[in-house]
Every structure is written in structure tokens, then in C-alpha cells.
C-alpha positions as CSV (number, residue, x, y, z in Angstrom):
1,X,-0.7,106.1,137.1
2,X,0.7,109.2,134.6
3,X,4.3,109.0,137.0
4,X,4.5,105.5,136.5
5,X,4.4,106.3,132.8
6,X,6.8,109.3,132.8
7,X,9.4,107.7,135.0
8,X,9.2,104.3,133.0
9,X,9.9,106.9,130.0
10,X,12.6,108.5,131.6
11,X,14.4,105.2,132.4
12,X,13.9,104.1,129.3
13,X,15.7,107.7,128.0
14,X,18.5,106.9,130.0
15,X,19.2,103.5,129.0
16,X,19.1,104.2,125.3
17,X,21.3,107.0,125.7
18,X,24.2,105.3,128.0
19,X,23.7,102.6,125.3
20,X,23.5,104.8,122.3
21,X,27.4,104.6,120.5
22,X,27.1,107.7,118.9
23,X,27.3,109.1,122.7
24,X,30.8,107.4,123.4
25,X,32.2,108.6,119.9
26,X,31.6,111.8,120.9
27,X,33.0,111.6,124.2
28,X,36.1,109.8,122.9
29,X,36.7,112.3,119.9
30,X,35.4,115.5,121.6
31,X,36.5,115.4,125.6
32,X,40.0,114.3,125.2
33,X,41.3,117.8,124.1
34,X,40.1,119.5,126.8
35,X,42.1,116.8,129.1
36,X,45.3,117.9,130.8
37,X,47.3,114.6,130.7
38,X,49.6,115.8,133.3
39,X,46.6,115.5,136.0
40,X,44.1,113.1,136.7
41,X,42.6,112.4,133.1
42,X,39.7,110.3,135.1
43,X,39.0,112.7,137.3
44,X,38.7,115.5,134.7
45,X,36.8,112.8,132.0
46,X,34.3,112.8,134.9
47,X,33.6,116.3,135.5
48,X,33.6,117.3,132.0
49,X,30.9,114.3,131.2
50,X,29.0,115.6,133.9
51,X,29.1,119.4,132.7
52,X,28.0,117.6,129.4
53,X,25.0,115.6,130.8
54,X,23.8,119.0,132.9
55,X,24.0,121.1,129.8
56,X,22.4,118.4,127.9
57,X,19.6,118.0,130.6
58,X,18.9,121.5,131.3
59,X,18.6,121.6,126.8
60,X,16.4,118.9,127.0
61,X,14.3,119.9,129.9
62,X,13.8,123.1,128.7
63,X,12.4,121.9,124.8
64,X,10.4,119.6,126.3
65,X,8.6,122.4,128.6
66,X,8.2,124.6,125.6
67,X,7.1,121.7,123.6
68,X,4.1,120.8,125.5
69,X,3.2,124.6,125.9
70,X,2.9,124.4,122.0
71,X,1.0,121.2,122.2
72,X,-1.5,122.6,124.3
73,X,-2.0,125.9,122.2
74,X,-1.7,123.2,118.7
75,X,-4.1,120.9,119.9
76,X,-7.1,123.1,119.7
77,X,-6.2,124.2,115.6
78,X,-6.9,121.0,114.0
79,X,-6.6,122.9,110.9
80,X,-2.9,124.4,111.6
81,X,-2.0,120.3,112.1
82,X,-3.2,119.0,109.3
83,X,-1.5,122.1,107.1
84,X,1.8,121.1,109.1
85,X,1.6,117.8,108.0
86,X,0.7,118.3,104.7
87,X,3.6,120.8,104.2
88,X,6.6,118.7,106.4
89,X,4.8,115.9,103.6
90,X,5.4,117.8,100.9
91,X,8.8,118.9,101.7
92,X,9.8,115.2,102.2
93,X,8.9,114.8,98.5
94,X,10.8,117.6,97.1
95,X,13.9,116.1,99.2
96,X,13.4,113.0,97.9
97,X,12.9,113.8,94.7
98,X,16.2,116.1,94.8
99,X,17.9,113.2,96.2
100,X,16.5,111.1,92.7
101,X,17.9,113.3,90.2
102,X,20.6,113.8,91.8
103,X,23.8,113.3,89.8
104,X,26.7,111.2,91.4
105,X,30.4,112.3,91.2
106,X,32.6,109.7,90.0
């Protein structure tokens, strides 16, 4: 039952991201100078999306290992959460508050 969930989750992942337009603004501002026009620019917009994705992956793979080690440790310090949320709530505040007196230019 919990792999039906994690691979409905990383389907899910995928199609948001191949979706996601911010992803092909990248690759069609970023990749093209690393291009050689002279060769195959398919071929290399390939292989350098795939370097991308692997370096990407391996990123994300590697948070997300980390992350649940610190879930397991957090979970049992109720305390340290509700500190954590109190202070990411406070910071919010102060930024929003910056952001409110905040003079314009112009």
C-alpha cells in the first residue's frame, strides 16, 4: 500500500515538472550556450538535459534522504516544532511588515 503511494507521488513529481514552464525557460535561456551549433544541437540539447535531470535527481534524492533522517530525530521534540513554527511565523511577520513600510522608488 505505502509504494502505491510513493510511486503515485513520484508520477505526479514528474508530470508537474515536465509541465512546469519555468523548467523550459531555463533550458531555453541556460543550455543553448553550451551548444556547439556546428554539430548536432539535438543531440547535445539531449545529453546536456540529461546531465541536468541526473544532477537534479541525485540533489533531490539526497535532501529527501536527509530530510526524513531529520523527521525521524524532530518528530520526537514536540517542543523544538512548535519553537520552529513559532519563529518561521514570526519571521514571516517581520518580512511582511518590512515589505509594508516599505518605500517605493518612483
Amino acid at each position: 500500500m505505502q509504494t502505491t503511494g510513493v510511486c503515485r507521488a513520484f508520477r505526479e513529481g514528474v508530470v508537474v515538472e515536465a509541465l512546469n514552464p519555468k523548467t523550459a525557460a531555463f533550458f531555453l535561456a541556460f543550455i543553448p550556450q553550451f551548444v556547439d551549433p556546428s554539430a548536432n544541437v539535438a543531440a547535445q540539447f539531449i545529453v546536456l538535459g540529461l546531465i541536468s535531470v541526473t544532477i537534479n535527481t541525485s540533489v533531490d534524492l539526497i535532501v529527501t534522504y536527509w530530510a526524513g533522517k531529520a523527521r525521524v530525530g524532530l518528530i520526537k521534540r514536540p517542543s523544538f516544532i512548535m519553537n520552529a513554527r513559532q519563529a518561521s511565523g514570526a519571521v514571516m511577520c517581520g518580512l511582511g511588515a518590512t515589505l509594508l513600510f516599505a518605500r517605493r522608488a518612483g
